[in-house]
BABA-936749 format. One record per atom (N, C-alpha, C): residue in one letter; chain; z, x, y. Coordinates in steps of 0.001 Angstrom, whole numbers, always signed. Atoms other than C-alpha are relative to their C-alpha. Example, Ala and Ser with C-alpha at 12.3 -4.5 7.8 and 13.67 -1.06 7.14 Angstrom:
! BABA-936749
<atom r="A" c="A" up="+0" east="+890" north="-1190"/>
<atom r="A" c="A" up="+7800" east="+12300" north="-4500"/>
<atom r="A" c="A" up="+0" east="+900" north="+1200"/>
<atom r="S" c="A" up="-60" east="-820" north="-1190"/>
<atom r="S" c="A" up="+7140" east="+13670" north="-1060"/>
<atom r="S" c="A" up="+730" east="-770" north="+1090"/>
***
This chain:
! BABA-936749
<atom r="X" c="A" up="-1191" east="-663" north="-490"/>
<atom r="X" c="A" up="-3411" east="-5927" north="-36857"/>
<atom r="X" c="A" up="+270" east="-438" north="+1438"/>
<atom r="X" c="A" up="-3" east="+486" north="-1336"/>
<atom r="X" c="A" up="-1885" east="-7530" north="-33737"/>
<atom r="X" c="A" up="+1082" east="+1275" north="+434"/>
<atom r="X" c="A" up="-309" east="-1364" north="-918"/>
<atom r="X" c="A" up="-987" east="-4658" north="-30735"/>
<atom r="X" c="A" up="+833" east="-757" north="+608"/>
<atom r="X" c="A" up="-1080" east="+289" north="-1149"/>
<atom r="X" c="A" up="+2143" east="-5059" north="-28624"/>
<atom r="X" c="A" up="-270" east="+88" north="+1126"/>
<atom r="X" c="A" up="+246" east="-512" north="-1356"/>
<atom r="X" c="A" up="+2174" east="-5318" north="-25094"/>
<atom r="X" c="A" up="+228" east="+1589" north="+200"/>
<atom r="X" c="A" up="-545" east="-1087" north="-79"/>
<atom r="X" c="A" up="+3767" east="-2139" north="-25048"/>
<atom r="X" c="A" up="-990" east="+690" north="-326"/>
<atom r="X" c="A" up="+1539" east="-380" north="+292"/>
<atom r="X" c="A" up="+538" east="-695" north="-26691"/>
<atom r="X" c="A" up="-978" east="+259" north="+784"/>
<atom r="X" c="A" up="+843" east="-249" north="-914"/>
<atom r="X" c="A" up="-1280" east="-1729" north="-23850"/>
<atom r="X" c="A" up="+346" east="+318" north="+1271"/>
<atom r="X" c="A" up="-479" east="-572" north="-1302"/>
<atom r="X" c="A" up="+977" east="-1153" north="-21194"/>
<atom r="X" c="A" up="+643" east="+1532" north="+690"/>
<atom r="X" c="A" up="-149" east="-1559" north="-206"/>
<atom r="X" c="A" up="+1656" east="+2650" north="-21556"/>
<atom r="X" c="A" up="-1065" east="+870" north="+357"/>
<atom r="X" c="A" up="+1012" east="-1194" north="-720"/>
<atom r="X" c="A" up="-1691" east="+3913" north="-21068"/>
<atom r="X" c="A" up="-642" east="-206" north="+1382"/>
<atom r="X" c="A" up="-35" east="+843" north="-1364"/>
<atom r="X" c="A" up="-2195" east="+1425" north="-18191"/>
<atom r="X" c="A" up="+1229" east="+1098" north="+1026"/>
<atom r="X" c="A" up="-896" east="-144" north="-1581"/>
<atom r="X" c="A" up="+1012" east="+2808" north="-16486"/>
<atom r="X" c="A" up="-314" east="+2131" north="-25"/>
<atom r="X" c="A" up="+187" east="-1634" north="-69"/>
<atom r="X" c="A" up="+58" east="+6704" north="-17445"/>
<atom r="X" c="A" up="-1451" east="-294" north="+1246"/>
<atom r="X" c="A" up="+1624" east="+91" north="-927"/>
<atom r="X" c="A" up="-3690" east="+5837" north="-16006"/>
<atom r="X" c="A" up="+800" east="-422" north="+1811"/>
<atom r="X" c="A" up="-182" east="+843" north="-1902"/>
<atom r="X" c="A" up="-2261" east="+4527" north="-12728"/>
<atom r="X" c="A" up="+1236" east="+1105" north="+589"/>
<atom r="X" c="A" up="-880" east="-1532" north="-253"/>
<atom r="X" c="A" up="+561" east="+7746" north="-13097"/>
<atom r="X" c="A" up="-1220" east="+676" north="+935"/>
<atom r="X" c="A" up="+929" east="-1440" north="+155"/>
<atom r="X" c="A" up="-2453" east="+10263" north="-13008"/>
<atom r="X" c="A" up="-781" east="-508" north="+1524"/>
<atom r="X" c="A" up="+1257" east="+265" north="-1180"/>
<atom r="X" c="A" up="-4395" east="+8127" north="-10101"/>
<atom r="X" c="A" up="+1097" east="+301" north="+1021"/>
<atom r="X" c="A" up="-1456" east="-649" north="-891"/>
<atom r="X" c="A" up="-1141" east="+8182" north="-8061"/>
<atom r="X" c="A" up="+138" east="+1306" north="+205"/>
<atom r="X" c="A" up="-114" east="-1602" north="-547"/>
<atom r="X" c="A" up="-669" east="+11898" north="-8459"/>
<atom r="X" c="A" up="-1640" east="+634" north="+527"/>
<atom r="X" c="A" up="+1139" east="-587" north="-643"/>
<atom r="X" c="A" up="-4180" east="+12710" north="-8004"/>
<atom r="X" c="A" up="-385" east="-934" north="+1545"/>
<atom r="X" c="A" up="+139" east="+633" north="-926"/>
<atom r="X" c="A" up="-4140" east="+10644" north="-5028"/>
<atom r="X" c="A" up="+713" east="+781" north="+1217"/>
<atom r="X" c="A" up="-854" east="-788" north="-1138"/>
<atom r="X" c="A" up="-1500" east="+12373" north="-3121"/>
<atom r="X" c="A" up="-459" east="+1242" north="-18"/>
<atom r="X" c="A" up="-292" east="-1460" north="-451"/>
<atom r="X" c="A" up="-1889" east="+15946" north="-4111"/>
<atom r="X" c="A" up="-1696" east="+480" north="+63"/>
<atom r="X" c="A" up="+1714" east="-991" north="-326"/>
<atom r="X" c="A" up="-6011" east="+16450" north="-3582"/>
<atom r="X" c="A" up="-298" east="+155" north="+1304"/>
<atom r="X" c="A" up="+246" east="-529" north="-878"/>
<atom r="X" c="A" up="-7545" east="+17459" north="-907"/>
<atom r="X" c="A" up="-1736" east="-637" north="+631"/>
<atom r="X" c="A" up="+1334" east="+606" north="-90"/>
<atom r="X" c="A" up="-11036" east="+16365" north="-1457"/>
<atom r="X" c="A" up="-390" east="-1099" north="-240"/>
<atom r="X" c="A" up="-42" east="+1329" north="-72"/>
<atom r="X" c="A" up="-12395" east="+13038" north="-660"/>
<atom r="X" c="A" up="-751" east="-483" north="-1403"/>
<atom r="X" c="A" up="+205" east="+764" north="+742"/>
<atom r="X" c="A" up="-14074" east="+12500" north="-3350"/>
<atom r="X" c="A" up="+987" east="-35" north="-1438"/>
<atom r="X" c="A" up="-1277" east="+180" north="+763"/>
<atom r="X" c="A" up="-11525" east="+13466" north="-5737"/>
<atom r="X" c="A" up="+1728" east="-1203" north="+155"/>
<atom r="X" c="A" up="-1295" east="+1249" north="-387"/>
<atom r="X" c="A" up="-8811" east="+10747" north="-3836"/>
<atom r="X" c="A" up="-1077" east="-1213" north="-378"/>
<atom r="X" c="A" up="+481" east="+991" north="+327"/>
<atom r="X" c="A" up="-11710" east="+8333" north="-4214"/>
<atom r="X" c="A" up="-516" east="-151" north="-1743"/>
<atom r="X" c="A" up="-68" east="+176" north="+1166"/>
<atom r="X" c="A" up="-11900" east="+8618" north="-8235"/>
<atom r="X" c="A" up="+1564" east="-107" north="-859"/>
<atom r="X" c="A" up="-1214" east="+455" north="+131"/>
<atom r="X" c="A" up="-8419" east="+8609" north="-8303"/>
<atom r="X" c="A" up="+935" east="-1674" north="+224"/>
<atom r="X" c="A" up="-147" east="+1478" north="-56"/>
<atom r="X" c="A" up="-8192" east="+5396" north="-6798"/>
<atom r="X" c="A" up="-507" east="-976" north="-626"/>
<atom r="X" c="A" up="+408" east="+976" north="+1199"/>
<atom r="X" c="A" up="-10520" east="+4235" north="-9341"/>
<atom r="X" c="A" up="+424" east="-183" north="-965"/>
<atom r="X" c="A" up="-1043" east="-3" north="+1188"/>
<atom r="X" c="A" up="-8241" east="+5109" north="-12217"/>
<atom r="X" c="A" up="+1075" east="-713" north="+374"/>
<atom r="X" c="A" up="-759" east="+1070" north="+248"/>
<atom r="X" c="A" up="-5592" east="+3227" north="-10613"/>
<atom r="X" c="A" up="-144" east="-1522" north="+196"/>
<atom r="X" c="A" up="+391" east="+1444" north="+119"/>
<atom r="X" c="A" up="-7656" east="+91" north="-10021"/>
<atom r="X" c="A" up="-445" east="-500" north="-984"/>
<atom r="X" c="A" up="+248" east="+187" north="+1300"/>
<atom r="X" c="A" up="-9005" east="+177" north="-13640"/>
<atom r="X" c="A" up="+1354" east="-100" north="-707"/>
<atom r="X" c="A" up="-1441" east="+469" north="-356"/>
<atom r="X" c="A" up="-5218" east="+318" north="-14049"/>
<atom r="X" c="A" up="+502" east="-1163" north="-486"/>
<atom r="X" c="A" up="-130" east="+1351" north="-513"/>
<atom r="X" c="A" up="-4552" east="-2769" north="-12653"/>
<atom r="X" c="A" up="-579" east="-1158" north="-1013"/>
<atom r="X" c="A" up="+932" east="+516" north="+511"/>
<atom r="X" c="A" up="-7470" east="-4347" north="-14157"/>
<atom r="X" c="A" up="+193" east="-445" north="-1803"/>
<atom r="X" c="A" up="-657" east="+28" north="+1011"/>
<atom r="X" c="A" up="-6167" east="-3411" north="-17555"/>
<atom r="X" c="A" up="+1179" east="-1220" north="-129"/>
<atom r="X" c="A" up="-1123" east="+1075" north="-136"/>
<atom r="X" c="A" up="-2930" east="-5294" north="-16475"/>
<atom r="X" c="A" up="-26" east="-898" north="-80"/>
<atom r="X" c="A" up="+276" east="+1751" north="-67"/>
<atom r="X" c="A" up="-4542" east="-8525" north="-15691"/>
<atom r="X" c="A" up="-796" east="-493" north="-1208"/>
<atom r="X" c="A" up="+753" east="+299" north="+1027"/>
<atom r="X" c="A" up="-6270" east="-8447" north="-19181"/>
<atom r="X" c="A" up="+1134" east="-646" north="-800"/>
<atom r="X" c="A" up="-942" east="+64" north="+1152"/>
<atom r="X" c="A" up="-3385" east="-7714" north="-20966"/>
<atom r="X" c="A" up="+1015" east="-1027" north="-187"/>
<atom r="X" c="A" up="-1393" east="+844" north="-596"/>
<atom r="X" c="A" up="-705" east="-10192" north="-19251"/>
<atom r="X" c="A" up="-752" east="-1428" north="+132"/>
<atom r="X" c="A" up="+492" east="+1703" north="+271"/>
<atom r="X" c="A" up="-3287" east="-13141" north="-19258"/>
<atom r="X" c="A" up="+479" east="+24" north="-1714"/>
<atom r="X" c="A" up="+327" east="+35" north="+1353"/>
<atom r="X" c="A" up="-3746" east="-12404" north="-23019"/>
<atom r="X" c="A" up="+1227" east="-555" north="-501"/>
<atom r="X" c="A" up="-1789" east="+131" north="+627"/>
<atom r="X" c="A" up="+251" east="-12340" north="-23807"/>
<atom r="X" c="A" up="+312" east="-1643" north="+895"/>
<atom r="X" c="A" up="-529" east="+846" north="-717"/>
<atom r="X" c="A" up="+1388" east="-14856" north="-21270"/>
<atom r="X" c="A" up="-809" east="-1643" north="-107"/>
<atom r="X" c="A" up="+444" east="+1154" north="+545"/>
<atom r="X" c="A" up="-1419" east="-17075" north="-21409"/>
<atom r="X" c="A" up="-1300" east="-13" north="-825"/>
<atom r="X" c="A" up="+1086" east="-507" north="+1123"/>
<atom r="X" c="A" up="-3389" east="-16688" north="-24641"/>
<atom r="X" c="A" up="-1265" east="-1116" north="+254"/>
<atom r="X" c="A" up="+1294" east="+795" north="+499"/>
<atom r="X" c="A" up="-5974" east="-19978" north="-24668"/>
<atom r="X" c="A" up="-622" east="+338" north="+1430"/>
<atom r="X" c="A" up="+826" east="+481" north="-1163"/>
<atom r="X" c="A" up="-6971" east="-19303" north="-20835"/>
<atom r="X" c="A" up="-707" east="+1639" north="+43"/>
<atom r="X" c="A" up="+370" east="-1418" north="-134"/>
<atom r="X" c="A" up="-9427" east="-16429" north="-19735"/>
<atom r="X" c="A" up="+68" east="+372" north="+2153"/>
<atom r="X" c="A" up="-103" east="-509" north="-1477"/>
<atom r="X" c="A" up="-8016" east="-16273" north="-15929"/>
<atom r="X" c="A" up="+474" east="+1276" north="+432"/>
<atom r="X" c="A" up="-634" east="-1461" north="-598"/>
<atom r="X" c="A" up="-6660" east="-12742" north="-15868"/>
<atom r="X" c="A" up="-1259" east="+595" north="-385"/>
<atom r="X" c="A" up="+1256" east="-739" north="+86"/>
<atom r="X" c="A" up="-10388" east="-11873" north="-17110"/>
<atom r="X" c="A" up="-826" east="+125" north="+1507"/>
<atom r="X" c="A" up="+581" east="+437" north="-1532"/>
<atom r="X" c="A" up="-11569" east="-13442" north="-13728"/>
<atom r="X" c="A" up="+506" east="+672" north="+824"/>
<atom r="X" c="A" up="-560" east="-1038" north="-950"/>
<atom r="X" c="A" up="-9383" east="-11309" north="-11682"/>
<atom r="X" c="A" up="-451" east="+1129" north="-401"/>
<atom r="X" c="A" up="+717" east="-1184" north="-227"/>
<atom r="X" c="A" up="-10081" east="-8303" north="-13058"/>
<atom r="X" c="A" up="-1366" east="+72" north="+54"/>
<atom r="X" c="A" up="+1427" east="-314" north="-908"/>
<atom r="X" c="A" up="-13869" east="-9021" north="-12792"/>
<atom r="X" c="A" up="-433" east="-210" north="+1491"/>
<atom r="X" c="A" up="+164" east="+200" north="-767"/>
<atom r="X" c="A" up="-13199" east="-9877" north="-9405"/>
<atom r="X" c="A" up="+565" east="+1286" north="+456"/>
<atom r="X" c="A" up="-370" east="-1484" north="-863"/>
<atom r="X" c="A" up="-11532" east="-6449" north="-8857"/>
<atom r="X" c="A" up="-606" east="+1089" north="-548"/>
<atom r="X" c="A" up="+1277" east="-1190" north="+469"/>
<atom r="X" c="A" up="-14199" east="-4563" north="-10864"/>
<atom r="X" c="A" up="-1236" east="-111" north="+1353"/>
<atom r="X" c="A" up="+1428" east="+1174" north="-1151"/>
<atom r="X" c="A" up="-16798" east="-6985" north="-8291"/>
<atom r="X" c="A" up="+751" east="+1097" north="+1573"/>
<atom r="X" c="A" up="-766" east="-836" north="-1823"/>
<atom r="X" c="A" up="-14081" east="-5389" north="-4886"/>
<atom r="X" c="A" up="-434" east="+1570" north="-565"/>
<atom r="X" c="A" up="+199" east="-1403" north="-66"/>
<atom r="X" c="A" up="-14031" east="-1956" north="-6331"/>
<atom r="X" c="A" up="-1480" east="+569" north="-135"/>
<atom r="X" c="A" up="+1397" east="-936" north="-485"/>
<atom r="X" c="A" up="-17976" east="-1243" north="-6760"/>
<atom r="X" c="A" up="+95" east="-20" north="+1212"/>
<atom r="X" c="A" up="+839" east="+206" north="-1534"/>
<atom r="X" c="A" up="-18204" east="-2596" north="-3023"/>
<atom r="X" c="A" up="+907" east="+658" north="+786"/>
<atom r="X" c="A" up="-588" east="-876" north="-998"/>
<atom r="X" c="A" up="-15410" east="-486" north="-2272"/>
<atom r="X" c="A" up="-594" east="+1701" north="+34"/>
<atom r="X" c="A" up="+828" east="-1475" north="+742"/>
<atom r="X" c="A" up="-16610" east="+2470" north="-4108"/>
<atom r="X" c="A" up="-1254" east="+503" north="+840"/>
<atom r="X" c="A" up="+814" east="-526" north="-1093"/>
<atom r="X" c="A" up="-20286" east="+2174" north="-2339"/>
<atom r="X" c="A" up="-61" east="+200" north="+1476"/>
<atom r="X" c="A" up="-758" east="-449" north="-1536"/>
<atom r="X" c="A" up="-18465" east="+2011" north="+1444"/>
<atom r="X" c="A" up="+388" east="+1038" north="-176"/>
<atom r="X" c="A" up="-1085" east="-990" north="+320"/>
<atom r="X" c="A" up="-16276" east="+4815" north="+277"/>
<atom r="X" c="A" up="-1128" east="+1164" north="+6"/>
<atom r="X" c="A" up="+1165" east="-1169" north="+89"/>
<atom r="X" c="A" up="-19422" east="+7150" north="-841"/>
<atom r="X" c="A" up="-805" east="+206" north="+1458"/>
<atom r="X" c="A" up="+641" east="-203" north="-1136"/>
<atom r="X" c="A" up="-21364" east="+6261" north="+2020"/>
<atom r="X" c="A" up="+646" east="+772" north="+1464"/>
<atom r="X" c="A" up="-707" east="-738" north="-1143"/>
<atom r="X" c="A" up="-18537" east="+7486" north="+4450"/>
<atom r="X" c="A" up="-121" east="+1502" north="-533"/>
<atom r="X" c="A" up="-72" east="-1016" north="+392"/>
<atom r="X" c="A" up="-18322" east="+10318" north="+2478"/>
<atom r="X" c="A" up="-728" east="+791" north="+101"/>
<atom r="X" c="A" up="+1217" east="-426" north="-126"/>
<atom r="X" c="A" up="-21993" east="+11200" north="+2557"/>
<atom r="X" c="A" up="+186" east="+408" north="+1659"/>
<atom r="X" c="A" up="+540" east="+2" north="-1309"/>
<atom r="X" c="A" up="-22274" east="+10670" north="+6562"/>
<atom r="X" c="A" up="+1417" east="+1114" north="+534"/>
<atom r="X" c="A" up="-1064" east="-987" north="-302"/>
<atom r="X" c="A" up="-18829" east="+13290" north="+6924"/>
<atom r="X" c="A" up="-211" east="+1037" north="-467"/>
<atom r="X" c="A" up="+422" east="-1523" north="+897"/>
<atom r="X" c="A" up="-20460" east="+16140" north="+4338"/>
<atom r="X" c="A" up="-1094" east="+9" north="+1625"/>
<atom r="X" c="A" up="+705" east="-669" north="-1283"/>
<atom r="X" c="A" up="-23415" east="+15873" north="+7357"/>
<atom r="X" c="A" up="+690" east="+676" north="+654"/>
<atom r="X" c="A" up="-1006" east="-501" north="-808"/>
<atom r="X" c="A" up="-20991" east="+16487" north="+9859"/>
<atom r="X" c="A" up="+641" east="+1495" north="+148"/>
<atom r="X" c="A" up="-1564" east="-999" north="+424"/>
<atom r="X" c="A" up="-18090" east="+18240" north="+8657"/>
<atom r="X" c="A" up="-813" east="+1299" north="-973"/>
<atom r="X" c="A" up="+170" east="-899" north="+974"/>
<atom r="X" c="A" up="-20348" east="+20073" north="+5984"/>
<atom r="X" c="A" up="+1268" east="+442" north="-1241"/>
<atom r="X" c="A" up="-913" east="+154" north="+1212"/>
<atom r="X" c="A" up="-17416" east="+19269" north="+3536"/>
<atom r="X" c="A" up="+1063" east="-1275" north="+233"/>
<atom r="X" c="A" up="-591" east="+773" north="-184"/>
<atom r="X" c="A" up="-15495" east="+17034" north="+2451"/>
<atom r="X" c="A" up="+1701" east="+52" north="-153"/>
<atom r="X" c="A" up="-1411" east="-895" north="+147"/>
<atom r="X" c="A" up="-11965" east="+18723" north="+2569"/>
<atom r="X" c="A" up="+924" east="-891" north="+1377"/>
<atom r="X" c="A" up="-498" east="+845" north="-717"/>
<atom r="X" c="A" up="-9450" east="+16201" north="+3963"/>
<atom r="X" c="A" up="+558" east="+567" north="+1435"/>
<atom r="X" c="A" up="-1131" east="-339" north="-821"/>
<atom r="X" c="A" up="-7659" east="+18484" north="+6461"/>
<atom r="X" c="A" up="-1952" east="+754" north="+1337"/>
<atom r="X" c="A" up="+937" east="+62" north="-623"/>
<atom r="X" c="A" up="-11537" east="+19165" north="+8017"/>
<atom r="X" c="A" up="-390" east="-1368" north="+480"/>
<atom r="X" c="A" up="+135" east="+1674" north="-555"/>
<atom r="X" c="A" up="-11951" east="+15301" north="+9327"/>
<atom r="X" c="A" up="+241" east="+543" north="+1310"/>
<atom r="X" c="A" up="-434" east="+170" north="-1535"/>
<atom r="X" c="A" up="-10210" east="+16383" north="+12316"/>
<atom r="X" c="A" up="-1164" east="+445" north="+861"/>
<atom r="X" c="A" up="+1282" east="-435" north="-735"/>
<atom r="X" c="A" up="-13644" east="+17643" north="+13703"/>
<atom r="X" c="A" up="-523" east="-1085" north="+645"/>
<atom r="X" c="A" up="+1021" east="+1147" north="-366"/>
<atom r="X" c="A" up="-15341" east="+14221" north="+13963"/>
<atom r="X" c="A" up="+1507" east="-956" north="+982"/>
<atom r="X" c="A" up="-367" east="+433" north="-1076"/>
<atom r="X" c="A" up="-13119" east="+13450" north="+16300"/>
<atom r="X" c="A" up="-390" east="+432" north="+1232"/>
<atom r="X" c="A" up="+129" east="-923" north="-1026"/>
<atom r="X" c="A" up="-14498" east="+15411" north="+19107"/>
<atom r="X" c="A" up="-1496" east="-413" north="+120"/>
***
């Protein structure tokens, strides 16, 4: 059974909806930073799907997204680690508490 783009590009653009809204309206860092992982898995999706259609014999949209699976762990473990060294601190990680570690 061959799948339409369309198939693969609706749950792609819902997944990257949901990271978008959970991006803006949270509060807590680690909740904006799993949000941003849903819309870089997203993405990732995109460059599968659009090599596949566009150019079926090559596997270069595989290479990008393992190169943005490869960016997002190493963003992911920067991202935690800030996160960790601001719960010391701040004793939470509640975006509108940051303003402390300024002082």
């Amino acid at each position: 059974m061959d799948l339409t783009l369309l198939m693969y590009l609706v749950p792609s653009l819902v997944m990257f909806g949901c990271g978008v809204y959970g991006f803006i309206t949270r509060k807590n860092m680690i909740a904006i930073l799993i949000s941003l992982e849903l819309m870089l898995n997203s993405v990732d999706i995109n460059f599968a799907v659009f090599n596949r259609y566009l150019f079926p014999g090559t596997i270069d949209g595989m290479f990008f997204a393992l190169f943005a699976i490869a960016i997002a762990a190493a963003e992911t473990a920067v991202a935690l680690a800030i996160v960790i060294n601001v719960y010391r601190v701040a004793k939470k990680v509640d975006i509108n508490q940051i303003t402390k570690l300024k002082f």
